[in-house]
matplotlib code that plots the C-alpha trace (Angstrom):
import matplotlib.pyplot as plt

x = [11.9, 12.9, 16.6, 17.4, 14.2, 16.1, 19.7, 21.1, 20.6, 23.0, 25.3, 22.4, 22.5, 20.6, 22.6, 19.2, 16.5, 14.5, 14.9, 11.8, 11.0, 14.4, 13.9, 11.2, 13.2, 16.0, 17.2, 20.3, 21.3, 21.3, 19.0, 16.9, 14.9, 14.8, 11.8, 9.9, 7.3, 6.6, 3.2, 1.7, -1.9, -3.2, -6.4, -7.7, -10.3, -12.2, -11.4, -14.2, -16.4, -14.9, -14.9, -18.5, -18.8, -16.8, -14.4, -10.5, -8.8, -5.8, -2.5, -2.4, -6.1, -7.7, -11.0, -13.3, -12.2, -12.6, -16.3, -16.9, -15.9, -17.8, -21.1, -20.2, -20.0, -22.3, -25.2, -27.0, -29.4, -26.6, -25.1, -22.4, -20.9, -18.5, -16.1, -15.5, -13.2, -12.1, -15.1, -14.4, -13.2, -9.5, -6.2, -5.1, -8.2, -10.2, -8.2, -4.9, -7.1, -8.5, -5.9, -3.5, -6.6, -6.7, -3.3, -4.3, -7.1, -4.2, -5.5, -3.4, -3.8, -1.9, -0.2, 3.5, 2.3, 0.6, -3.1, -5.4, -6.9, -10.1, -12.0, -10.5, -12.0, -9.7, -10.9, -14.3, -13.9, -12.1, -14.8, -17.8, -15.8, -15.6, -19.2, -20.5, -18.8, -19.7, -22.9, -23.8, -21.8, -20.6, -21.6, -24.5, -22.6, -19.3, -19.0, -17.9, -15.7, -12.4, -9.3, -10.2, -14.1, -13.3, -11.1, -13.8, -16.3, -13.8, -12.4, -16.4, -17.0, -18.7, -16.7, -15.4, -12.9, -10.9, -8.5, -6.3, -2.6, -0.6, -0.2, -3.7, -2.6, -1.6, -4.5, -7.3, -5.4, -5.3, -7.7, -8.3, -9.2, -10.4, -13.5, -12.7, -8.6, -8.4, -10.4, -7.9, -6.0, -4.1, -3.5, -2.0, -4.0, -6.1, -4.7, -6.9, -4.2, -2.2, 0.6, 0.0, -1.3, -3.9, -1.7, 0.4, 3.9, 3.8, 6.6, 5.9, 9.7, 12.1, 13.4, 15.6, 14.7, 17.9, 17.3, 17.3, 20.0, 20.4, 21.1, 23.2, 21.2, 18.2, 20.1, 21.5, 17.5, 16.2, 18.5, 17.9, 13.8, 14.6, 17.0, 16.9, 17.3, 14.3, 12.4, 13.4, 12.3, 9.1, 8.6, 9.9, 7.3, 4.3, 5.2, 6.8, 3.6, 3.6, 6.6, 6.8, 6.7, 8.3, 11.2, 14.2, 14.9, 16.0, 12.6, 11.6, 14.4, 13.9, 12.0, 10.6, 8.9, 7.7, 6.1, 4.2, 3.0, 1.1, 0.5, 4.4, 5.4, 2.5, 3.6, 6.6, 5.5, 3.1, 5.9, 8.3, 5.3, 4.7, 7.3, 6.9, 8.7, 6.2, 3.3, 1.1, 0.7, 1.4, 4.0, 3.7, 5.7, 5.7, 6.6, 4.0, 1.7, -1.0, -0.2, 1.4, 4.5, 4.2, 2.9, 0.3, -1.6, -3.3, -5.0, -6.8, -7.0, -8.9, -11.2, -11.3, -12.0, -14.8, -16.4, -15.9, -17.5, -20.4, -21.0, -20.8, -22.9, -25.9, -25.6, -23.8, -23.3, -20.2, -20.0, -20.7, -17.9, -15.6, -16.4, -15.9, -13.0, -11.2, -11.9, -10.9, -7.6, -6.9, -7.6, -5.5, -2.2, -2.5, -2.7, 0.5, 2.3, 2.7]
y = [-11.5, -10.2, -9.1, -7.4, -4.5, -3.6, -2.5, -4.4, -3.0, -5.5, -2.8, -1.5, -1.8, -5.1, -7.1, -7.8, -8.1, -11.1, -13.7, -14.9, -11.2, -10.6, -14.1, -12.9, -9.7, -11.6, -13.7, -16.2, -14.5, -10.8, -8.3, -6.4, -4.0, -3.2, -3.8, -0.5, -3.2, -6.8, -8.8, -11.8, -12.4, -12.8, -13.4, -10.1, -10.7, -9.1, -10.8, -8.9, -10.6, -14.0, -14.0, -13.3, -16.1, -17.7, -19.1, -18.6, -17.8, -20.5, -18.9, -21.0, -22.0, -24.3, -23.2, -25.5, -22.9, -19.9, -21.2, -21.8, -18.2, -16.9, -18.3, -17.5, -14.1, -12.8, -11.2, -9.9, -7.6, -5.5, -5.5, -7.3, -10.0, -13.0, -12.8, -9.9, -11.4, -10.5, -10.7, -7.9, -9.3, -8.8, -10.6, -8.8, -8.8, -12.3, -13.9, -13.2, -14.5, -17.3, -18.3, -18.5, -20.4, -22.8, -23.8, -24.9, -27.4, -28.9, -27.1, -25.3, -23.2, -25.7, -29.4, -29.9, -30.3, -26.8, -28.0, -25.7, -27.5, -26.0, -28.8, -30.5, -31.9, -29.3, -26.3, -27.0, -27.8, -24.9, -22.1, -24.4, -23.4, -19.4, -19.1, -21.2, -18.4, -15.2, -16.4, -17.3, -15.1, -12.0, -9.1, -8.2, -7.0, -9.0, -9.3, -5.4, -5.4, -5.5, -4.3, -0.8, -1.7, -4.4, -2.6, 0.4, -2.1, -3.6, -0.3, 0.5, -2.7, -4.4, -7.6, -10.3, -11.4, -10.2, -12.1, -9.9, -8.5, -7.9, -4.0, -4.0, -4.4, -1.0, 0.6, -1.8, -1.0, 2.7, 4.5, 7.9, 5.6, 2.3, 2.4, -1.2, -0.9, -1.7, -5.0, -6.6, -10.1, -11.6, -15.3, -17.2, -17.7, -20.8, -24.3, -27.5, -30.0, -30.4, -28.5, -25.1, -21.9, -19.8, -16.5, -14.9, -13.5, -9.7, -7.3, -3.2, -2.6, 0.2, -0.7, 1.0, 0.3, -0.7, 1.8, 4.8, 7.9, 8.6, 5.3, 6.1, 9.0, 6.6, 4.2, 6.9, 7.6, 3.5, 3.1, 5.7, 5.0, 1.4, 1.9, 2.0, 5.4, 5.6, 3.6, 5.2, 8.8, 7.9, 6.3, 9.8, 11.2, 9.2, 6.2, 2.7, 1.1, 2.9, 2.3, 0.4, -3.4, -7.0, -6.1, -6.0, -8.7, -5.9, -4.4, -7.3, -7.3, -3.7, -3.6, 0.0, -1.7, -4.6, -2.5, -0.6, -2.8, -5.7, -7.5, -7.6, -11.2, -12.6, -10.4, -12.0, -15.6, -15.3, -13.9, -16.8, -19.4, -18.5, -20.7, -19.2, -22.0, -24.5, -23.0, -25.6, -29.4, -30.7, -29.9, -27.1, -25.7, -21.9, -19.7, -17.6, -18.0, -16.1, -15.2, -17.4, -15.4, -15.6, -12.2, -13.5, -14.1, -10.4, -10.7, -14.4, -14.4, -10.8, -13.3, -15.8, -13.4, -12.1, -15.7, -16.7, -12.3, -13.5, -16.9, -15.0, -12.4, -15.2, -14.9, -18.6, -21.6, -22.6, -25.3, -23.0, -20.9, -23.2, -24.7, -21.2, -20.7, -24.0, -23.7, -19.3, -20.4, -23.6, -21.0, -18.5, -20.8, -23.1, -19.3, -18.5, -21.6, -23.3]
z = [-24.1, -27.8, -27.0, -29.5, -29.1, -25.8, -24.6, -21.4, -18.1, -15.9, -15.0, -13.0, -9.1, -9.2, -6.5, -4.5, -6.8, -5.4, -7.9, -9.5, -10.5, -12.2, -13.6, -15.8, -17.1, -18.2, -21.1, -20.5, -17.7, -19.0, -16.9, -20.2, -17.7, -14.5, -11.7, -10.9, -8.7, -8.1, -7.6, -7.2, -6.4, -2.8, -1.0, 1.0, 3.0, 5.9, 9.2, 11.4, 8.8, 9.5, 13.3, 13.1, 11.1, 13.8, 11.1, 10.7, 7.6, 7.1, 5.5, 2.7, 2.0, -0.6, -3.1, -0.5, 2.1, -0.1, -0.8, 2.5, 3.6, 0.7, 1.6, 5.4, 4.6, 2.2, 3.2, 0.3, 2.4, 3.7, 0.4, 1.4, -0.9, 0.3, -3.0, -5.4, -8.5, -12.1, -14.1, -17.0, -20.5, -21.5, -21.2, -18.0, -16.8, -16.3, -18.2, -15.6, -12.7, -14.4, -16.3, -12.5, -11.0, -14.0, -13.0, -9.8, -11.1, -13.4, -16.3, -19.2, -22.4, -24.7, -24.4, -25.2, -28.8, -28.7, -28.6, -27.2, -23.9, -23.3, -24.1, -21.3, -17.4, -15.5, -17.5, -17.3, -13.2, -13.1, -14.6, -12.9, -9.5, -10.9, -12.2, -8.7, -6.6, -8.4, -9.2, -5.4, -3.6, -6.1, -6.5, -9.6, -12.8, -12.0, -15.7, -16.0, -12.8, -13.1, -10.9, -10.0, -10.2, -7.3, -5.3, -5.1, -4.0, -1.5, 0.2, 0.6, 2.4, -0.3, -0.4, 2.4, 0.1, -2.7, -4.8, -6.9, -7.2, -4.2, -4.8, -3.6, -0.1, 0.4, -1.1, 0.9, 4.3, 3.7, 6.3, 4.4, 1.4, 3.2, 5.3, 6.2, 6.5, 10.6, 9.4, 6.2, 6.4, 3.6, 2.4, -0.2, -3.3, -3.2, -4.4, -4.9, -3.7, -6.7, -5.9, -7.6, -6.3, -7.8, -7.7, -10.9, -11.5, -12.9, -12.7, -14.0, -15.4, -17.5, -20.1, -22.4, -26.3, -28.5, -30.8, -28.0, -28.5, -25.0, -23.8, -21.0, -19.6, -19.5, -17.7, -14.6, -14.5, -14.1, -12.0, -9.6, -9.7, -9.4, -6.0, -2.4, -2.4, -4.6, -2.3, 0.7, -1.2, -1.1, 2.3, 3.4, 1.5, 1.5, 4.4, 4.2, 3.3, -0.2, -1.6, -4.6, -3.7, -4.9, -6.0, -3.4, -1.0, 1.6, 1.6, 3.3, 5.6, 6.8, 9.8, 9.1, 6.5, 7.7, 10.8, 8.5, 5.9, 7.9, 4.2, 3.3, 4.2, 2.4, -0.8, -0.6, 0.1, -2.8, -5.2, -4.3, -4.7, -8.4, -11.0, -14.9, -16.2, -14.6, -14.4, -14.2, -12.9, -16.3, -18.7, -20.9, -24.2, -22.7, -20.1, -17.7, -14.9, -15.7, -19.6, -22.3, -23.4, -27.4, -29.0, -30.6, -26.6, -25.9, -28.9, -28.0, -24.7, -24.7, -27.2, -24.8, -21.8, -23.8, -24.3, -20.6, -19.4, -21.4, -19.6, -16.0, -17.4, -18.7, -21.9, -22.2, -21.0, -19.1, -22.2, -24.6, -23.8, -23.3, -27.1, -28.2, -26.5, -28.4, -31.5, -31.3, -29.8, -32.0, -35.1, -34.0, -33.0, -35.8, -38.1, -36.0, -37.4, -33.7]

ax = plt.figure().add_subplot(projection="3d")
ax.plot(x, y, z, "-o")
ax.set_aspect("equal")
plt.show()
């Protein structure tokens, strides 16, 4: 985090932000903005779908169980597909899913030395494993389909499983927008035995810019849409399932709460289980679970994402892509003087 492009914000009520989110907005210590909402990634999956497959979902599965559910599940003449995933181009798009998953086959975007990886085993296991799930159990045009694209297709009954941020919960198990709400269950993000989950770190936060003239007025307003009574404003208004998520340990600690929002102890599981500063099985020179934090990443990544869009879309090989995808990223770093 560049310190000096933002003020401080630890005076700020911040006695229960849950840890690994208030990790990520601070440097040395020092809170530099404040959590509006947490995330990680989860699986969300249809559990009518599964018991007709007469299979159980386990709380913390691997990607041989995802598979298995996706092939259980899809039936292509009822335009139902067993996995919906991240297909569209873009840093924060398939690049954020893929790039969590890759840390689960071992894989990362550079060694200690800050050479690009793609030409390694793990990533090529890991987009074989992507591209062998879309392609067999996806839905057509997953290349173009992205959050909102696969939580439309989800909340219409589309997919049996989605794997995507944890905010999604709320919006998948809302009946006036969900025709499949009654039917949701949530796991952990796949892992492939290795010791690291498939699922991200991602916090949507205020901030108050160094440079800003009203410094204290902005800080009276973070701090009253990052509170309790905040949170409690909107339950009042909207319920205690759509309040603003991952960021207080007593949200998960008030029973209200945890009545209403059947996904929240998986939320928080999944929050907890995501490290920045390890993101992966081997060692890496950067911080992130699903980005690399230099400022130089949106603009390769979205590069990448467009290489690895084309491959699910056809118009590539898996290998082809993944060539691509080295020599981009090993231009672009060596450029940035890594």
């Amino acid at each position: 985090m560049d310190r000096a492009r933002y003020t401080e914000v630890r005076t700020l009520p911040q006695d229960d932000f849950l840890p690994a989110i208030a990790g990520g907005l601070s440097k040395d210590g020092t809170l530099y903005a404040a959590p509006f909402y947490g995330e990680s990634s989860m699986v969300m999956y249809r559990k009518d779908l599964m018991e007709e497959a007469g299979m159980d979902m386990p709380d913390a599965p691997t990607w041989d169980d995802i598979k298995k559910a996706a092939a259980a599940m899809t039936d292509k003449d009822a335009g139902v597909y067993g996995i919906c995933l991240r297909g569209k181009a873009g840093w924060g798009e398939n690049m954020a899913f893929l790039t969590a998953m890759s840390n689960s086959f071992g894989a990362r975007w550079f060694d200690e030395d800050w050479t690009a990886q793609f030409d390694q085993p793990e990533w090529k296991v890991t987009l074989d494993t992507y591209m062998d799930l879309m392609t067999n159990y996806g839905p057509p045009g997953a290349s173009t389909n992205g959050f909102n694209e696969n939580l439309s297709l989800f909340q219409q009954g589309k997919c049996g499983m989605w794997i995507d941020a944890t905010v999604a919960a709320s919006f998948v198990t809302n009946p006036d927008d969900s025709t499949v709400a009654e039917h949701v269950g949530f796991a952990l993000a796949p892992d492939n035995g290795m010791g690291k989950r498939g699922n991200w770190l991602w916090a949507w936060s205020l901030g108050i810019p160094a440079g800003s003239d009203a410094k204290e007025e902005a800080k009276t307003f973070v701090a009253w849409a990052t509170s309790k009574a905040y949170t409690e404003l909107v339950a009042e208004n909207e319920g205690w399932a759509n309040v603003p998520p991952g960021t207080r340990s007593s949200l998960y600690e008030n029973q209200e709460y945890l009545d209403a929002a059947p996904f929240a102890k998986m939320t928080l599981e999944s929050i907890n289980a995501a490290d920045p500063t390890n993101p992966s099985v081997k060692p890496v020179p950067y911080t992130g679970v699903q980005f690399v934090a230099i400022p130089e990443f949106a603009g390769f990544a979205t590069e990448v994402g467009q290489e690895f869009s084309a491959a699910l879309a056809g118009q590539q090989t898996v290998e082809e892509a993944l060539e691509k995808a080295q020599a981009l990223t090993t231009d672009e770093i060596e450029a940035a003087g890594y």
